[in-house]
LOKETOR-934813 format. One record per residue (C-alpha): chain; z, x, y negated. Coordinates in nm, 3 decimals. Layout:
REC chain       z       x       y
REC     A       Z       X       Y
...
end
This chain:
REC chain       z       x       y
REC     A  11.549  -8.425 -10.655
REC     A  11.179  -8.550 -10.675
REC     A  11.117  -8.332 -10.933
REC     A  11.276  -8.032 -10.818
REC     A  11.027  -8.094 -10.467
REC     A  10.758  -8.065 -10.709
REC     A  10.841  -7.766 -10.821
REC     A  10.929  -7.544 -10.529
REC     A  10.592  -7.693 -10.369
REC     A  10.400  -7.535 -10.662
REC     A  10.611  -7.193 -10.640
REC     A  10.520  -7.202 -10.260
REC     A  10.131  -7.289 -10.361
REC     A  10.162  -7.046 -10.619
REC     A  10.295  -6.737 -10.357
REC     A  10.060  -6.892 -10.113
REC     A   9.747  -6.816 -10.272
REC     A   9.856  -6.536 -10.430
REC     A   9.878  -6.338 -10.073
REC     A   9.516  -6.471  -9.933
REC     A   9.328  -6.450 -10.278
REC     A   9.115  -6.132 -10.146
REC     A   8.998  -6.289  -9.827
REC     A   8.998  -6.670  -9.957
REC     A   8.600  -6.673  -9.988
REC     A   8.526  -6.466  -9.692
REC     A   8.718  -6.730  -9.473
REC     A   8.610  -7.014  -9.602
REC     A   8.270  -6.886  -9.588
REC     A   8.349  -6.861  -9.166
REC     A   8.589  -7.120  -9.110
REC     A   8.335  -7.384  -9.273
REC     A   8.023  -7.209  -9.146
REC     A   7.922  -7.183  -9.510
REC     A   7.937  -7.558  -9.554
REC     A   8.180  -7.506  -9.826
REC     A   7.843  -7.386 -10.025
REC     A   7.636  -7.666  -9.901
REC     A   8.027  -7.891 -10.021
REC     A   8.005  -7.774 -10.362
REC     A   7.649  -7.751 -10.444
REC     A   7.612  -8.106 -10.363
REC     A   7.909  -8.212 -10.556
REC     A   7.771  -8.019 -10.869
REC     A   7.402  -8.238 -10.842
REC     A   7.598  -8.550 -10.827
REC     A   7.833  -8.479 -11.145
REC     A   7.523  -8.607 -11.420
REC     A   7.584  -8.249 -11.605
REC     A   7.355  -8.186 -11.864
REC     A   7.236  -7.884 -12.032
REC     A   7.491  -7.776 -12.287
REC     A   7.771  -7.904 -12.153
REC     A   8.173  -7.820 -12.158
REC     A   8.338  -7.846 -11.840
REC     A   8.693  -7.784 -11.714
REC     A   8.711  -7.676 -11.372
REC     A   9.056  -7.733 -11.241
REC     A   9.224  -7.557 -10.939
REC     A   8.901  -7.325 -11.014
REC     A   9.052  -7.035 -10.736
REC     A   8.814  -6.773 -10.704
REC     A   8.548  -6.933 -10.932
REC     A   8.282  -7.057 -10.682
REC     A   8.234  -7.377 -10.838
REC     A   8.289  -7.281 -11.161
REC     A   7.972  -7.068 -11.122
REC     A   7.787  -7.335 -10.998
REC     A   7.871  -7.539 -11.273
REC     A   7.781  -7.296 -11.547
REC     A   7.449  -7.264 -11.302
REC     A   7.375  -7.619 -11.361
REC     A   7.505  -7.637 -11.710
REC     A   7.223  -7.368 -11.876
REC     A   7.267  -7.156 -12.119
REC     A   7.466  -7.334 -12.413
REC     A   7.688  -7.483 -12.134
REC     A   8.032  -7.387 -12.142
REC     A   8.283  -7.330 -11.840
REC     A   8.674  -7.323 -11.853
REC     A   8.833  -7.229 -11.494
REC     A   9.177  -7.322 -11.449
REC     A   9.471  -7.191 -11.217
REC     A   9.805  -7.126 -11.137
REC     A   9.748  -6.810 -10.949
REC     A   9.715  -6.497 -11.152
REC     A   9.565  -6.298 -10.834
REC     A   9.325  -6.588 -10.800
REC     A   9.186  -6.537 -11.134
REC     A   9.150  -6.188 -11.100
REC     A   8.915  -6.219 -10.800
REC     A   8.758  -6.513 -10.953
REC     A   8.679  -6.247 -11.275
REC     A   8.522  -6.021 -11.007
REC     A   8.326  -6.301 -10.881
REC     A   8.165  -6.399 -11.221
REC     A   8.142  -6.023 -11.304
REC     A   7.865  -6.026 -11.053
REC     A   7.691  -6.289 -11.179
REC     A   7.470  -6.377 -11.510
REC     A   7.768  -6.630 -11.574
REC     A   8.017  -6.422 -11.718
REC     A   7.959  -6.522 -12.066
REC     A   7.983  -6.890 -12.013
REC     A   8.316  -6.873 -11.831
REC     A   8.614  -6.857 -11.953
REC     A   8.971  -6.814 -11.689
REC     A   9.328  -6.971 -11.802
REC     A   9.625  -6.953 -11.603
REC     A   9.783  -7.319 -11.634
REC     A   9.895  -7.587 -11.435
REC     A   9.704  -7.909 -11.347
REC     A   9.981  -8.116 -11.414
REC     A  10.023  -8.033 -11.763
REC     A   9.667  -7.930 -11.870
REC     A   9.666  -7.696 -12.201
REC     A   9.387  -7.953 -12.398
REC     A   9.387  -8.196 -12.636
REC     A   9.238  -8.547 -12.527
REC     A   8.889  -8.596 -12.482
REC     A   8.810  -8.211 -12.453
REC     A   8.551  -8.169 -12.206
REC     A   8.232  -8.337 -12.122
REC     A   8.323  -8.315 -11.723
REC     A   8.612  -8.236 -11.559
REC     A   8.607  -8.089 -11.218
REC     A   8.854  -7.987 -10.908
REC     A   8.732  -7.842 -10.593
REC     A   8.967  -7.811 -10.249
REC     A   9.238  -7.845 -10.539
REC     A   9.395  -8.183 -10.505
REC     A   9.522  -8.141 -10.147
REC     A   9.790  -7.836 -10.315
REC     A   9.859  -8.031 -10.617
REC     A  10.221  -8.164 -10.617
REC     A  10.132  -8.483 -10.804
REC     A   9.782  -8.588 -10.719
REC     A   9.760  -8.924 -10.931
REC     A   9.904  -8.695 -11.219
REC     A   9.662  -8.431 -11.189
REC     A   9.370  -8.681 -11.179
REC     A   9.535  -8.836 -11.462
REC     A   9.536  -8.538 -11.656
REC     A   9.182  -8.466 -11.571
REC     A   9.119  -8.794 -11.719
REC     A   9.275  -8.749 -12.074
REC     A   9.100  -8.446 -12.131
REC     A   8.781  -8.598 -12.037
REC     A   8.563  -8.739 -12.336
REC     A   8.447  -9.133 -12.300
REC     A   8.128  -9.154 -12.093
REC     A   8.237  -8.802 -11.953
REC     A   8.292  -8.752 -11.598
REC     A   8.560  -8.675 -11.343
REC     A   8.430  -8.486 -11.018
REC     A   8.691  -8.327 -10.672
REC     A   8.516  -8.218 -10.395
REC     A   8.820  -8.184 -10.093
REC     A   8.821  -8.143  -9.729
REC     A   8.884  -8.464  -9.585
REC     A   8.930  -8.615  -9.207
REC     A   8.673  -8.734  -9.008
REC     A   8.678  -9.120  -8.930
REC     A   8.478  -9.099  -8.566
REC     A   8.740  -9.090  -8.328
REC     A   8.601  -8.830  -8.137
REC     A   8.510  -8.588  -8.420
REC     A   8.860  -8.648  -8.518
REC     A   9.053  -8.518  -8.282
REC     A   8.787  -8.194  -8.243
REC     A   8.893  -8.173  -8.644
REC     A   9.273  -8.157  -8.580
REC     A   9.283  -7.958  -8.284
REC     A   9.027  -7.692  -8.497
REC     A   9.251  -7.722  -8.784
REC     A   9.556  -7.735  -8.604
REC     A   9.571  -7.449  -8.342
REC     A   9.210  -7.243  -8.399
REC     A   9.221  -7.240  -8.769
REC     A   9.547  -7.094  -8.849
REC     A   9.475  -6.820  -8.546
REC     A   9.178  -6.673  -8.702
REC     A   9.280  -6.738  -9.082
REC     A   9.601  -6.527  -9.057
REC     A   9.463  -6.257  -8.876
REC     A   9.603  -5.957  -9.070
REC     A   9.836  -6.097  -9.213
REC     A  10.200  -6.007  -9.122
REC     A  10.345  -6.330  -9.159
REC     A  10.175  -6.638  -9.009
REC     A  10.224  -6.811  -9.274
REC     A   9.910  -6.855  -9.582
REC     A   9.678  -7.091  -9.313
REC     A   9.939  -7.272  -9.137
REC     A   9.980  -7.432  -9.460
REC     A   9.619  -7.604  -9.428
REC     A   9.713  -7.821  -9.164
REC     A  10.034  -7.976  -9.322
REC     A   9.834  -7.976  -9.632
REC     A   9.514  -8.173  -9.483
REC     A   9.776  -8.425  -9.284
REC     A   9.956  -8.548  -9.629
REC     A   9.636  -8.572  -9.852
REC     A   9.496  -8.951  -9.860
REC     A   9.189  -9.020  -9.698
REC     A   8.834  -9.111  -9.887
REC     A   8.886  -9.435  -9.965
REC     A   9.293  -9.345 -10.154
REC     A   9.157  -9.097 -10.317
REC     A   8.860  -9.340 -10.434
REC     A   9.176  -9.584 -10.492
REC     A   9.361  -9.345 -10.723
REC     A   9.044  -9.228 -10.929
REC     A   9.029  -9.628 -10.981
REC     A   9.382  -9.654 -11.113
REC     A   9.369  -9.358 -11.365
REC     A   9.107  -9.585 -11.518
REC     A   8.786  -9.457 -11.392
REC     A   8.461  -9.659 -11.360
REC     A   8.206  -9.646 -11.141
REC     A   8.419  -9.460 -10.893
REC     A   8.151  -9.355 -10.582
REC     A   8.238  -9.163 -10.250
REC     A   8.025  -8.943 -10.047
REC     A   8.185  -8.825  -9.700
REC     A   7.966  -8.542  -9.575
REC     A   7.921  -8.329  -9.263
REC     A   8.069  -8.592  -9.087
REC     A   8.401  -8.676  -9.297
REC     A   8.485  -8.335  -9.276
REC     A   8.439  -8.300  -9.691
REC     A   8.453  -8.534  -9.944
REC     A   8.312  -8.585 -10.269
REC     A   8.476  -8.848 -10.549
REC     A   8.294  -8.937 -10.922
REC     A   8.451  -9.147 -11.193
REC     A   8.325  -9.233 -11.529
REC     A   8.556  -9.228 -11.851
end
């Protein structure tokens, strides 16, 4: 029964990003007030890439981070971008299209519960506003381990909730009642950013998260909660 609740939440993932792959950058670009850029670039600068580089990005979406990362990885560097959703990758090949990039990347479709590489693949793995849709997150960071090579690293930057009191219950009642308002605007069925809040209200908080990089069997495990717990960023070492 588990297992089949695994699998209709990543046919419902699946469908859900499928309809909202168009406008996914344009509203998180508003509904962040661009601090998804400020999110990923300073998740990329804490990851210790190096010039030359392979890196998986996982859950890549539309391919913002996965430009980033071929940004920081230079020219030999070498980017895979992972996902599920076919429509996804299409916009995320328009995205690197744009951009000096496009040689460096590479897009699979695949799942990140049952990644497509042999162990000890990539010199860092990476997920960004991934694990919160994942059906199995201590799998997915598990599988994000294997393919990692020793002394390799494993980076997620997620949206995470706010510890202040105060600034929590601003975050829920944005996320809760504003967000979904403006996000499905156009949309015929209210459905693709209702999702966000029942998606932000089951994902752990910083410190599980930190917990299950720990039990995978990463070291040196570090946190950083910015823009007030509203993000947060988690690296392991293999």
């Amino acid at each position: 029964m588990e297992q089949m609740d695994k699998h209709r939440r990543e046919d419902f993932v699946q469908e859900l990003f499928d309809s909202i792959a168009k406008r996914y950058d344009l509203f998180n670009a508003v509904l962040t007030l661009n601090q998804d850029s400020y999110w990923r670039s300073f998740a990329v600068n804490k990851a210790y890439i190096k010039t030359g580089q392979s890196i998986l990005d996982v859950c890549c979406g539309t391919g913002k981070l996965s430009i980033a990362l071929a940004e920081k990885a230079g020219r030999q560097g070498q980017i895979v971008g992972l996902d599920f959703s076919e429509t996804m990758l299409q916009q995320a090949k328009e995205n690197i299209r744009k951009t000096p990039y496009s040689q460096r990347i590479t897009l699979l479709q695949g799942n990140a519960l049952h990644l497509p590489f042999s162990d000890q693949s990539f010199d860092c793995t990476t997920i960004g506003f991934g694990l919160r849709n994942v059906a199995d997150i201590a799998k997915a960071l598990s599988e994000m381990y294997r393919v990692t090579k020793s002394g390799g690293t494993v980076l997620s930057v997620e949206l995470s909730k706010p510890s202040a009191p105060m600034l929590k219950q601003l975050y829920f009642l944005y996320f809760e009642h504003l967000l979904p308002l403006i996000g499905n605007l156009g949309f015929k069925k209210n459905q693709p950013y209702y999702n966000l809040p029942a998606s932000l209200r089951t994902l752990p908080d910083h410190s599980e998260i930190q917990k299950l990089f720990l039990q995978v069997g990463l070291k040196q495990v570090t946190s950083y909660q910015l823009t007030g717990g509203i993000a947060a960023v988690h690296l392991g070492i293999k």
